[in-house]
C-alpha positions as CSV (number, residue, x, y, z in Angstrom):
1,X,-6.9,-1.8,-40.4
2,X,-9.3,-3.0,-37.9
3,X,-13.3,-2.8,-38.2
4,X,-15.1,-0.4,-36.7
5,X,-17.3,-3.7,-34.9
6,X,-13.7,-4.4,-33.1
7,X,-13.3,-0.7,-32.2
8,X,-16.9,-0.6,-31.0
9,X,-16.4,-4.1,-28.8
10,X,-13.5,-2.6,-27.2
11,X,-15.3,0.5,-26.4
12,X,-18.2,-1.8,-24.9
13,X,-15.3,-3.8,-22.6
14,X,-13.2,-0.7,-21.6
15,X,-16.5,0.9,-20.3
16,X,-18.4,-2.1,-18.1
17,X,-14.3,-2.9,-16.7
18,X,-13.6,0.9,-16.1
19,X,-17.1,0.5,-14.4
20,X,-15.8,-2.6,-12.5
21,X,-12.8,-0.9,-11.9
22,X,-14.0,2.2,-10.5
23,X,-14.5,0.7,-7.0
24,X,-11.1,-0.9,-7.1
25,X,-9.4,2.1,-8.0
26,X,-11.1,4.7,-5.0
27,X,-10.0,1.8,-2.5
28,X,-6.3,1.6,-3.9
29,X,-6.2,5.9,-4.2
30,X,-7.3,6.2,-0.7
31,X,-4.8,3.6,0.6
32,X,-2.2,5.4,-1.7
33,X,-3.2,8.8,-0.2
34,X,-2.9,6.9,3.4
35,X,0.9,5.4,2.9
36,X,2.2,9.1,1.6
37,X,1.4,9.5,5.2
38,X,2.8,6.7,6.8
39,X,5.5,8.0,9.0
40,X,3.0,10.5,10.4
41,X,0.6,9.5,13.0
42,X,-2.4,11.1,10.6
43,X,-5.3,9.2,11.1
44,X,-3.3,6.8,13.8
45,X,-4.5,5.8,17.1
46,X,-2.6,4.3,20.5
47,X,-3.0,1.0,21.0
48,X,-1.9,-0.9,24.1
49,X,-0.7,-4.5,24.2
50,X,-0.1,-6.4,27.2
51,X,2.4,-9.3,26.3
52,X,3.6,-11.6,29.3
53,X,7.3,-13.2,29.0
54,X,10.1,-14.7,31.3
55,X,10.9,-12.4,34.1
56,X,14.3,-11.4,34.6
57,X,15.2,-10.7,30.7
58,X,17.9,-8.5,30.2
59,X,17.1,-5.6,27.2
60,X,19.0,-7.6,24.6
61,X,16.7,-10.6,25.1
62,X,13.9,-9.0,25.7
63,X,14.1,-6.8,21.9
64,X,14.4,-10.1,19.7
65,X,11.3,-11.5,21.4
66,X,9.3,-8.4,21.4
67,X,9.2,-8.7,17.4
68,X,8.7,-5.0,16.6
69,X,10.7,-3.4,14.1
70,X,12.4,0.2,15.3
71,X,12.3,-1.0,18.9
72,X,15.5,0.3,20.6
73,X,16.1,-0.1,24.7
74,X,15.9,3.8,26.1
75,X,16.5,2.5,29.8
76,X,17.4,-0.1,32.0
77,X,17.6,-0.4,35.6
78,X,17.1,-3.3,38.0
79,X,13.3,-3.5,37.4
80,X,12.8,-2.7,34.3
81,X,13.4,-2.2,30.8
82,X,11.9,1.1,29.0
83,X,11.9,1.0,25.3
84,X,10.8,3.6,23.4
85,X,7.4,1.5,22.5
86,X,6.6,0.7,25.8
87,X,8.4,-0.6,28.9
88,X,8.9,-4.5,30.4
89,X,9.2,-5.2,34.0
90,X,11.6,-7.4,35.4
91,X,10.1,-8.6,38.5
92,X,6.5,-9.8,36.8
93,X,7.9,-10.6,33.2
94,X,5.1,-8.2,32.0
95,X,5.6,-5.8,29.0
96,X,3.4,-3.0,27.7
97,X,3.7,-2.5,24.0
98,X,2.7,0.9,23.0
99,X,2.1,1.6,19.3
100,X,-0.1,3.8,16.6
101,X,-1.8,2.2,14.0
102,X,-4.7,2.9,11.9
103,X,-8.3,1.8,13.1
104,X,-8.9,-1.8,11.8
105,X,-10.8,-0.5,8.3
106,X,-7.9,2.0,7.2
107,X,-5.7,-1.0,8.4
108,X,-6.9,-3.3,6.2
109,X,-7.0,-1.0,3.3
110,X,-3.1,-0.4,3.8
111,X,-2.2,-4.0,3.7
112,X,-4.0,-4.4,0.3
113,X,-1.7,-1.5,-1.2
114,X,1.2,-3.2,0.2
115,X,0.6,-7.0,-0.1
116,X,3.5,-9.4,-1.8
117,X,3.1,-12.1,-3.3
118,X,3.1,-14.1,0.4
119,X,-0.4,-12.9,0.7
120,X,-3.4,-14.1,-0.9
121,X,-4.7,-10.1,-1.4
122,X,-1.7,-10.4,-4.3
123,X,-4.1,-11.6,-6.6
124,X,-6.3,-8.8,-6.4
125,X,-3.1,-6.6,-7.0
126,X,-2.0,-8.8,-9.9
127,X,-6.1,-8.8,-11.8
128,X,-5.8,-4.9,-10.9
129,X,-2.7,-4.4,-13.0
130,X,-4.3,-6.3,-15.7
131,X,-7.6,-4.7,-15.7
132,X,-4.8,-1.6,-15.9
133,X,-2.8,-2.8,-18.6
134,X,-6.0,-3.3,-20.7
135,X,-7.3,0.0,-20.4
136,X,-3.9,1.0,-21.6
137,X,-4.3,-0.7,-24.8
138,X,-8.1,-0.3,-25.0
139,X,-7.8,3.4,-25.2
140,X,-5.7,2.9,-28.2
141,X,-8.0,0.3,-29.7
142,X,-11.4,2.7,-29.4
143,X,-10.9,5.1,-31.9
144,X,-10.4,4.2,-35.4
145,X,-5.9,5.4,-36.1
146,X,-6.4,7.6,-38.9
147,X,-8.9,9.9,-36.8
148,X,-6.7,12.9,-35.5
149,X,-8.1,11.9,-31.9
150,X,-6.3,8.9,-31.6
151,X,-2.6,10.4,-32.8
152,X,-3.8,13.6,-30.5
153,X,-4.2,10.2,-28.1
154,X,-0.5,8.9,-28.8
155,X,1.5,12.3,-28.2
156,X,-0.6,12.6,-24.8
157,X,0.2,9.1,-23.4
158,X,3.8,10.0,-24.7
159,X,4.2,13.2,-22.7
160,X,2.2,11.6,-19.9
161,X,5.4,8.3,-20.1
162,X,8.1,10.6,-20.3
163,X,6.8,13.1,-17.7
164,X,6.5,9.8,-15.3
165,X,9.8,8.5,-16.6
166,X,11.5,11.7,-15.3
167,X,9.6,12.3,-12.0
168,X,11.0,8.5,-11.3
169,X,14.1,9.1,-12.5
170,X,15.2,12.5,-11.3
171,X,12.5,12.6,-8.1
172,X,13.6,9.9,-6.2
């Protein structure tokens, strides 16, 4: 068994990192909160883009260099191209690109949520999950195993892993 001195050091960490933590965690809920949200236009705003290309592109070559993902061609005539984002005219090679996003703050908080390993905000993701991972173990390590709170402890994390386990599994 371990000494209470260990039990008392982890209690000391998991409170100045849940501490630490705490900031990191209302950033990541909010931006959580935001992307259950994402196909709405909650909190979205227009914004309009002016891009300048060759004239005289057909709607097939204008799409790939447009770079927008779900940008289909709604109408073509002679002198232009309407898309449903916006619309490209033939004659001046112009194209207005309209899209809703999030103002530059909530923006920024979205990317962090979603960031891969091709960004450098990964690392932040990566120390979070460990920061995580330790209060998992912490909260094990606090209480001393043979005082009923810690196996009241155990069967609570259990039904909180299989309760998760079957929202994944049978939710999705």
């Amino acid at each position: 068994m371990a000494s209470p001195k260990l039990h008392m050091a982890f209690r000391k960490y998991h409170r100045w990192l849940g501490f630490f933590l705490a900031g990191i965690m209302g950033v990541y809920a909010i931006s959580g909160i935001l992307l259950i949200f994402r196909p709405t236009d909650l909190l979205k705003y227009e914004q309009t883009e002016l891009r300048q290309y060759d004239a005289s592109l057909s709607g097939v070559e204008l799409l790939p260099l447009l770079k927008v993902r779900g940008s289909k061609i709604t109408a073509e005539n002679s002198e232009e191209v309407v898309l449903n984002i916006g619309q490209y005219n033939k004659l001046t090679g112009e194209a207005t690109i309209v899209r809703k996003d999030y103002p530059l703050v909530l923006s920024k908080m979205v990317k962090l949520h979603k960031a891969t390993n091709n960004s450098p905000l990964f690392w932040l993701n990566i120390a979070f999950g460990v920061g995580l991972l330790f209060f998992v173990i912490s909260a094990f390590l606090m209480f001393v195993p043979k005082l009923p709170m810690y196996k009241n402890g155990l069967k609570i994390a259990g039904v909180g892993a299989i309760l998760t386990i079957l929202v994944v599994a049978f939710g999705s």
